[in-house]
C-alpha positions as CSV (number, residue, x, y, z in Angstrom):
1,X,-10.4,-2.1,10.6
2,X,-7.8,-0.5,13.1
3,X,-5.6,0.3,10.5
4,X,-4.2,3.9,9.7
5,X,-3.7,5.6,6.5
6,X,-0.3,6.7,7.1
7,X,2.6,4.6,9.3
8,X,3.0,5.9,12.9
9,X,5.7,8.4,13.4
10,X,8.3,6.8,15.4
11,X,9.1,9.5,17.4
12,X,7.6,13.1,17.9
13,X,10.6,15.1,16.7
14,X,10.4,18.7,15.3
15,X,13.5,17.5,13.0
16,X,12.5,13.6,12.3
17,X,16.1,10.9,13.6
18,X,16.2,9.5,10.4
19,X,16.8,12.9,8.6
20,X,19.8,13.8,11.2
21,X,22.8,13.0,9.6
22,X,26.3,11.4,11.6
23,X,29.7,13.0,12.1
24,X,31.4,11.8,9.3
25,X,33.4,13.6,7.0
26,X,34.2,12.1,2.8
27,X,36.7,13.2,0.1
28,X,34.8,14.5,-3.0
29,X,35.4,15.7,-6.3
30,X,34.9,19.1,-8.0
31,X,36.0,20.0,-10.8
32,X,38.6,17.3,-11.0
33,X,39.5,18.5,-7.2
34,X,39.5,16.4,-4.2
35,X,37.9,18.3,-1.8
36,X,36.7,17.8,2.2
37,X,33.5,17.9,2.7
38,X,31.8,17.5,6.1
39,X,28.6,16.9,8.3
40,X,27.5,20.2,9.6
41,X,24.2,21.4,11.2
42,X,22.5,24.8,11.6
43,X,19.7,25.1,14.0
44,X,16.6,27.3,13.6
45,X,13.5,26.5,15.9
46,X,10.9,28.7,16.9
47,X,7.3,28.8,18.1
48,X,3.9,30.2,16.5
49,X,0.8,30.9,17.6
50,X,-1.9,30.2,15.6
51,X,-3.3,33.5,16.2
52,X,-7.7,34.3,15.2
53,X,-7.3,30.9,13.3
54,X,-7.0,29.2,16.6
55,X,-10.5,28.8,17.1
56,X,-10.6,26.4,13.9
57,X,-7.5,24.4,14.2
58,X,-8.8,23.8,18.3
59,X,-12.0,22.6,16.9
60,X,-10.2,20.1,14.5
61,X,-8.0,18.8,16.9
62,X,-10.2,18.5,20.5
63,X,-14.0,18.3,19.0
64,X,-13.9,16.8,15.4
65,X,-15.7,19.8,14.0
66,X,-14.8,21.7,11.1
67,X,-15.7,25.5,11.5
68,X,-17.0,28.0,8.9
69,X,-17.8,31.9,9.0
70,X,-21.1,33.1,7.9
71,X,-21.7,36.8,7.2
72,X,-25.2,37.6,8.8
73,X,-26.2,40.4,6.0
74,X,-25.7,38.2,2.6
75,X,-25.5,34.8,4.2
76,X,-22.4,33.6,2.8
77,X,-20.2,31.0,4.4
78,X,-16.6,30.9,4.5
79,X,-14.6,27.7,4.8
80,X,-12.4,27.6,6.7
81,X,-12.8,30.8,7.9
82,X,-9.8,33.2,6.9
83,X,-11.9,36.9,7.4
84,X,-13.6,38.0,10.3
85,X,-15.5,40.7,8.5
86,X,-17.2,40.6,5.4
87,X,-15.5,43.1,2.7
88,X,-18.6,42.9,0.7
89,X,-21.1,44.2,3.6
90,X,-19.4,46.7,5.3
91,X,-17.4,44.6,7.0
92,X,-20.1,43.0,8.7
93,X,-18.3,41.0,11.4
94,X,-18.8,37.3,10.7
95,X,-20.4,34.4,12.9
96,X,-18.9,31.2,13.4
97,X,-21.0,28.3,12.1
98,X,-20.6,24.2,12.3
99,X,-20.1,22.9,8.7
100,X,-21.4,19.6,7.6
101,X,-18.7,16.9,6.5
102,X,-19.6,16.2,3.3
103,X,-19.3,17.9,0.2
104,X,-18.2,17.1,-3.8
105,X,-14.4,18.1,-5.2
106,X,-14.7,21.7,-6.6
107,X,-12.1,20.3,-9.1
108,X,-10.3,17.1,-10.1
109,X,-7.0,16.9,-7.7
110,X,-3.7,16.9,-8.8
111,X,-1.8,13.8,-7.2
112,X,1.3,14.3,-5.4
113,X,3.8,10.5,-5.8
114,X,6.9,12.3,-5.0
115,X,6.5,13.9,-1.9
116,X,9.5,15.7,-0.2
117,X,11.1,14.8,3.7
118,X,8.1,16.6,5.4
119,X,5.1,14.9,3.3
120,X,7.0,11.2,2.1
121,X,5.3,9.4,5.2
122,X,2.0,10.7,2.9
123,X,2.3,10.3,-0.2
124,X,0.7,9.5,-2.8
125,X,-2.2,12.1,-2.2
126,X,-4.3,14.2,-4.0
127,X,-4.8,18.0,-3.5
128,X,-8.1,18.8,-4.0
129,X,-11.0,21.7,-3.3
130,X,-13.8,20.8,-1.4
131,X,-17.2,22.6,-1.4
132,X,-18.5,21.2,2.2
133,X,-22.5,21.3,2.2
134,X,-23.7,24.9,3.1
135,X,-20.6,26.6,2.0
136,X,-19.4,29.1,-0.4
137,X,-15.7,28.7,-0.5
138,X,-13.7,25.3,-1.2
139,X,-11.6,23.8,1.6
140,X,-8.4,22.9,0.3
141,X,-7.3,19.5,1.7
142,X,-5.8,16.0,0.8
143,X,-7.8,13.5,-0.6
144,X,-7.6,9.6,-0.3
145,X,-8.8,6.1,-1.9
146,X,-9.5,3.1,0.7
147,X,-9.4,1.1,-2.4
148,X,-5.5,0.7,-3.1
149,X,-3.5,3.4,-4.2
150,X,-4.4,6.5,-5.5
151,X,-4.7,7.1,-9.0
152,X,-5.7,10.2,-11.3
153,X,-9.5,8.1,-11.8
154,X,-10.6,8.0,-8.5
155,X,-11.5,12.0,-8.1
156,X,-13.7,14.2,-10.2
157,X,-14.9,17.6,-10.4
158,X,-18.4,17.0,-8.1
159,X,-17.1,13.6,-6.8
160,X,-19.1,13.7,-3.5
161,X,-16.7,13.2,-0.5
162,X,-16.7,12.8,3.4
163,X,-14.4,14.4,5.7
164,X,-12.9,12.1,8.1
165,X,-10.6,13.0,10.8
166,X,-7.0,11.6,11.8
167,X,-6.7,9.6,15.0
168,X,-3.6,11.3,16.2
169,X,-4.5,15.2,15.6
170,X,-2.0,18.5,16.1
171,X,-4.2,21.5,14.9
172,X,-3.1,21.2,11.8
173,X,-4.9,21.2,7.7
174,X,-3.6,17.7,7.4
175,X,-5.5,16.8,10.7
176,X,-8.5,15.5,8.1
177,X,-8.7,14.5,4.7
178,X,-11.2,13.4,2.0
179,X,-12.5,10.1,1.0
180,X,-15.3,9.3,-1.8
181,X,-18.3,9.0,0.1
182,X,-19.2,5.7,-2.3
183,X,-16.3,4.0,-0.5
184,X,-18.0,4.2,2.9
185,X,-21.0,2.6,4.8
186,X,-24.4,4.2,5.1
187,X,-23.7,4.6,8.7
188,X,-20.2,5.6,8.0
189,X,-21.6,7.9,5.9
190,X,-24.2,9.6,8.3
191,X,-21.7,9.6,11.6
192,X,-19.5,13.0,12.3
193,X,-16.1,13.0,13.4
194,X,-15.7,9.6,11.4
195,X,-11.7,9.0,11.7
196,X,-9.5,7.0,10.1
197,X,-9.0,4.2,11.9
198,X,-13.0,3.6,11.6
199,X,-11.9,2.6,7.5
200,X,-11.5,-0.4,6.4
201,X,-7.8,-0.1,4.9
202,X,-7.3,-3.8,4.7
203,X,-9.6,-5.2,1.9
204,X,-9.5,-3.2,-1.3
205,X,-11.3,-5.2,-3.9
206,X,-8.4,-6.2,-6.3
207,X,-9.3,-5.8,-10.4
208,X,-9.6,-9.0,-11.7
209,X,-7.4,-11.0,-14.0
210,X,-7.9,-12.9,-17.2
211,X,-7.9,-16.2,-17.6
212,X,-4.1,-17.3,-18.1
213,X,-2.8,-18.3,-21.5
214,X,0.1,-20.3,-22.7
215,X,1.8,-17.0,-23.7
216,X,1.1,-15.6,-20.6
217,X,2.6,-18.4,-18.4
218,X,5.6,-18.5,-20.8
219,X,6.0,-14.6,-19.8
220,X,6.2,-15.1,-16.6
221,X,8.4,-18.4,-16.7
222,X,11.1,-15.6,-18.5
223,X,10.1,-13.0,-16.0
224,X,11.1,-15.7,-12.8
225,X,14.2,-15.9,-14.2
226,X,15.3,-12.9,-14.7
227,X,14.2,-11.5,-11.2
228,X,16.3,-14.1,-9.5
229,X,19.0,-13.0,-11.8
230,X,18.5,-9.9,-10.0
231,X,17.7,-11.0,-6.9
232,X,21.4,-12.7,-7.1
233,X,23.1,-9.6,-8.3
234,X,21.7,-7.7,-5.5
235,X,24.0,-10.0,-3.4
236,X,26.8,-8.3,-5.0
237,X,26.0,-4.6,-5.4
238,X,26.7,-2.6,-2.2
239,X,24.8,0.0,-4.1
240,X,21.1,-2.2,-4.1
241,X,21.7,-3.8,-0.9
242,X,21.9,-0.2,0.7
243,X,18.4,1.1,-1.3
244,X,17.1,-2.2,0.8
245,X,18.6,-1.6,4.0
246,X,16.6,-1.8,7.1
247,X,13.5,-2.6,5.1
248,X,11.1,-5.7,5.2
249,X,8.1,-6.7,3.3
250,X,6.6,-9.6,1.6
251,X,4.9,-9.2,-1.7
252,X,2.6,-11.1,-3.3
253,X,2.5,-10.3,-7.3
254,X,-0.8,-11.8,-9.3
255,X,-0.4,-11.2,-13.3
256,X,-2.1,-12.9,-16.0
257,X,0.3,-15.4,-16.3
258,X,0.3,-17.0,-12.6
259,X,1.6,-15.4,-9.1
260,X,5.0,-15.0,-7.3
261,X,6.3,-13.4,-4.3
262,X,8.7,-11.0,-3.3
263,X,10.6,-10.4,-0.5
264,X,12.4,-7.8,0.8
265,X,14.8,-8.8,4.0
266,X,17.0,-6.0,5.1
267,X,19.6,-5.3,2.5
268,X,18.4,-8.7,0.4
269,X,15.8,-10.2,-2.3
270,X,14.5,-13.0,-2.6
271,X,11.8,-14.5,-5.1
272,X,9.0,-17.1,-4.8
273,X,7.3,-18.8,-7.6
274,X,3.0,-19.4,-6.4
275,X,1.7,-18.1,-3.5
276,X,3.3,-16.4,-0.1
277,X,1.9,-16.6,3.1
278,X,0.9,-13.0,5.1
279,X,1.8,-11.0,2.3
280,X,2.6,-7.3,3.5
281,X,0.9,-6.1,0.3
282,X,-0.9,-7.8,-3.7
283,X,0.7,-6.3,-6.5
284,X,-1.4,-7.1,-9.5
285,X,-1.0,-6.4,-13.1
286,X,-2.3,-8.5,-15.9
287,X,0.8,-8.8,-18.4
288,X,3.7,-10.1,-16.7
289,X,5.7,-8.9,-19.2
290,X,5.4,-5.2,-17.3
291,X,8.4,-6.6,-14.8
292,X,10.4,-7.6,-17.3
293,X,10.3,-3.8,-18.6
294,X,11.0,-2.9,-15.4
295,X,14.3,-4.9,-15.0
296,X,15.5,-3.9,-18.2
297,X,14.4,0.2,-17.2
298,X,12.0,0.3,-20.1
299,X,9.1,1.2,-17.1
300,X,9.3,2.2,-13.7
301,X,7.1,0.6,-10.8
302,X,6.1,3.9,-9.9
303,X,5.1,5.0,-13.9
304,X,3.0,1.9,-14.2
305,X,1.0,2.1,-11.3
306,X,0.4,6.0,-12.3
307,X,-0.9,4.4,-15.6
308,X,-3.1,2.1,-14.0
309,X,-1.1,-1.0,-15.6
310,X,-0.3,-1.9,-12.0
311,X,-2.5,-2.3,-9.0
312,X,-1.2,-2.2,-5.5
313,X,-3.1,-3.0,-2.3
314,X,-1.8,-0.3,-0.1
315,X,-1.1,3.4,-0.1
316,X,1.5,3.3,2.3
317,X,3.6,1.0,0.1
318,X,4.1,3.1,-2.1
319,X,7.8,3.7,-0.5
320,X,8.3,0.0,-1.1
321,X,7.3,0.6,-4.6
322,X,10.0,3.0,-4.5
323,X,13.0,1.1,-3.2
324,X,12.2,-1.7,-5.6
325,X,12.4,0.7,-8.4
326,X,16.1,1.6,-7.2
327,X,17.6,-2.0,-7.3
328,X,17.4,-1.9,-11.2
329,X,19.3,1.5,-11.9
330,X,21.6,0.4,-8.9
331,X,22.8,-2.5,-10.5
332,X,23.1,-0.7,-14.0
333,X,25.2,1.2,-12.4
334,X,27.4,0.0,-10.8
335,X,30.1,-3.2,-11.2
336,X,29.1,-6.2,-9.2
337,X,32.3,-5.3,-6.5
338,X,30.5,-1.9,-5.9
């Protein structure tokens, strides 16, 4: 239940460590030319104010309270609120207002999987319109499942929704987000400034599997072997080790045909045939035939679980579904000594 949507930033940085590159310097070609080239770095920081917005973003970030403006001739609300005056009443100046929580998607989100530097740590995440109870304009914002990882099913134009708040807040639009309300509690429902850590991350109900065939088991026999076959390979390949590298998780896969495991340990593979203990994540996906498309790059990881032919337990595993889907198109491209 203490779990947070998105891993902990490891260190407050304007410019994240891990996207600061060494001193180093490497010989490449253009257009049939060696050529230097070299680590350099330009630096621009600055500071900004927040400006008349500053009332909201405080209010997000010290009460838990999202604020909307209310014109008092014609009553509408504005959320958040971007004018101070009403164009429509003679610039009526607007009152500020405390807006409910909840609301229903003004549209079904688009889902962002391929997030760049600034938003990987969030991915995947839906950016949807929400029309909060008592309000006339949508509040654009990022929207979530507890239930696994986000797929194009989950949201609706009028799913209804609950805003919930980020433990660690900076004044900014991704200090809250959206759930479906059906995911929550009653009371979880009911309280305000419900934050993320108050979610139960930990137990999405996992779809269930047939019952296992003869054809099924005989799948996944061929699919053992040729993971290990890769897992092997990897032992080899500079290339796959390095889309590994300082990385650590153990997988447990369920498929229609019986269960293995997975594991990732810093630059190596490893596979297990039954059950692991502590998995860091399920995988499940009733044909296990959907792996051995993935090893021979007929289907990506990533594709599958867009297509809801693969069920994950976590959202932010999704970047291990991501280094996984390297190793394949490492290995194909490269020579064993690479």
């Amino acid at each position: 239940m203490a779990e947070t949507l998105i891993t902990p930033k490891q260190a407050e940085k304007v410019i994240p460590i891990s996207m600061i590159p060494d001193v180093a310097s490497e010989v490449v070609e253009v257009d049939g030319q060696r050529c230097l080239q070299t680590n350099e770095a330009m630096f621009t920081f600055y500071k900004r104010t927040k400006g008349e917005f500053s009332q909201y973003f405080l209010a997000l970030k010290e009460r838990k309270v999202i604020l909307g403006a209310r014109c008092p001739k014609c009553n509408l609300v504005r959320v958040p609120p971007f004018q101070l005056y009403c164009p429509d009443c003679d610039f009526a100046e607007l009152e500020t207002v405390e807006m409910s929580d909840c609301g229903v998607m003004n549209s079904t989100p688009p889902i962002t999987y391929f997030g760049h530097s600034l938003f990987q740590h969030l991915v995947p995440f839906g950016r949807g319109r929400v029309m909060l109870e008592g309000a006339d304009t949508a509040l654009p914002i990022h929207v979530y499942t507890t239930r696994g990882v986000l797929t194009p099913r989950v949201f609706r134009r009028g799913t209804p929704v609950k805003v919930i708040f980020r433990d660690q807040r900076e004044g900014k639009p991704t200090d809250v987000f959206a759930v479906p309300l059906a995911e929550l509690t009653p009371e979880q429902q009911k309280k305000p400034g419900l934050q993320e850590s108050e979610l139960d991350w930990s137990s999405p109900v996992e779809p269930e599997l047939p019952a296992e065939t003869s054809e099924a088991r005989t799948s996944l026999s061929k699919v053992l072997s040729e993971l290990k076959k890769m897992a092997e390979a990897v032992r080899h390949s500079a290339r796959a080790q390095k889309d590994l590298s300082e990385w650590k998780r153990r997988i447990q896969v369920k498929t229609g045909g019986g269960s293995f495991g997975l594991v990732i340990d810093d630059r190596s593979l490893s596979v297990q045939a039954g059950a692991l203990e502590n998995p860091d994540c399920v995988m499940v996906s009733s044909d296990p035939g959907l792996f051995s498309d993935w090893l021979s790059l007929r289907e990506s990881l990533t594709n599958a679980i867009i297509a809801e032919k693969l069920w994950i337990s976590k959202n932010s595993e999704f970047i291990t579904v991501f280094k996984l889907d390297r190793v394949p198109r490492s290995l194909k491209r490269t020579s064993p000594a690479s």
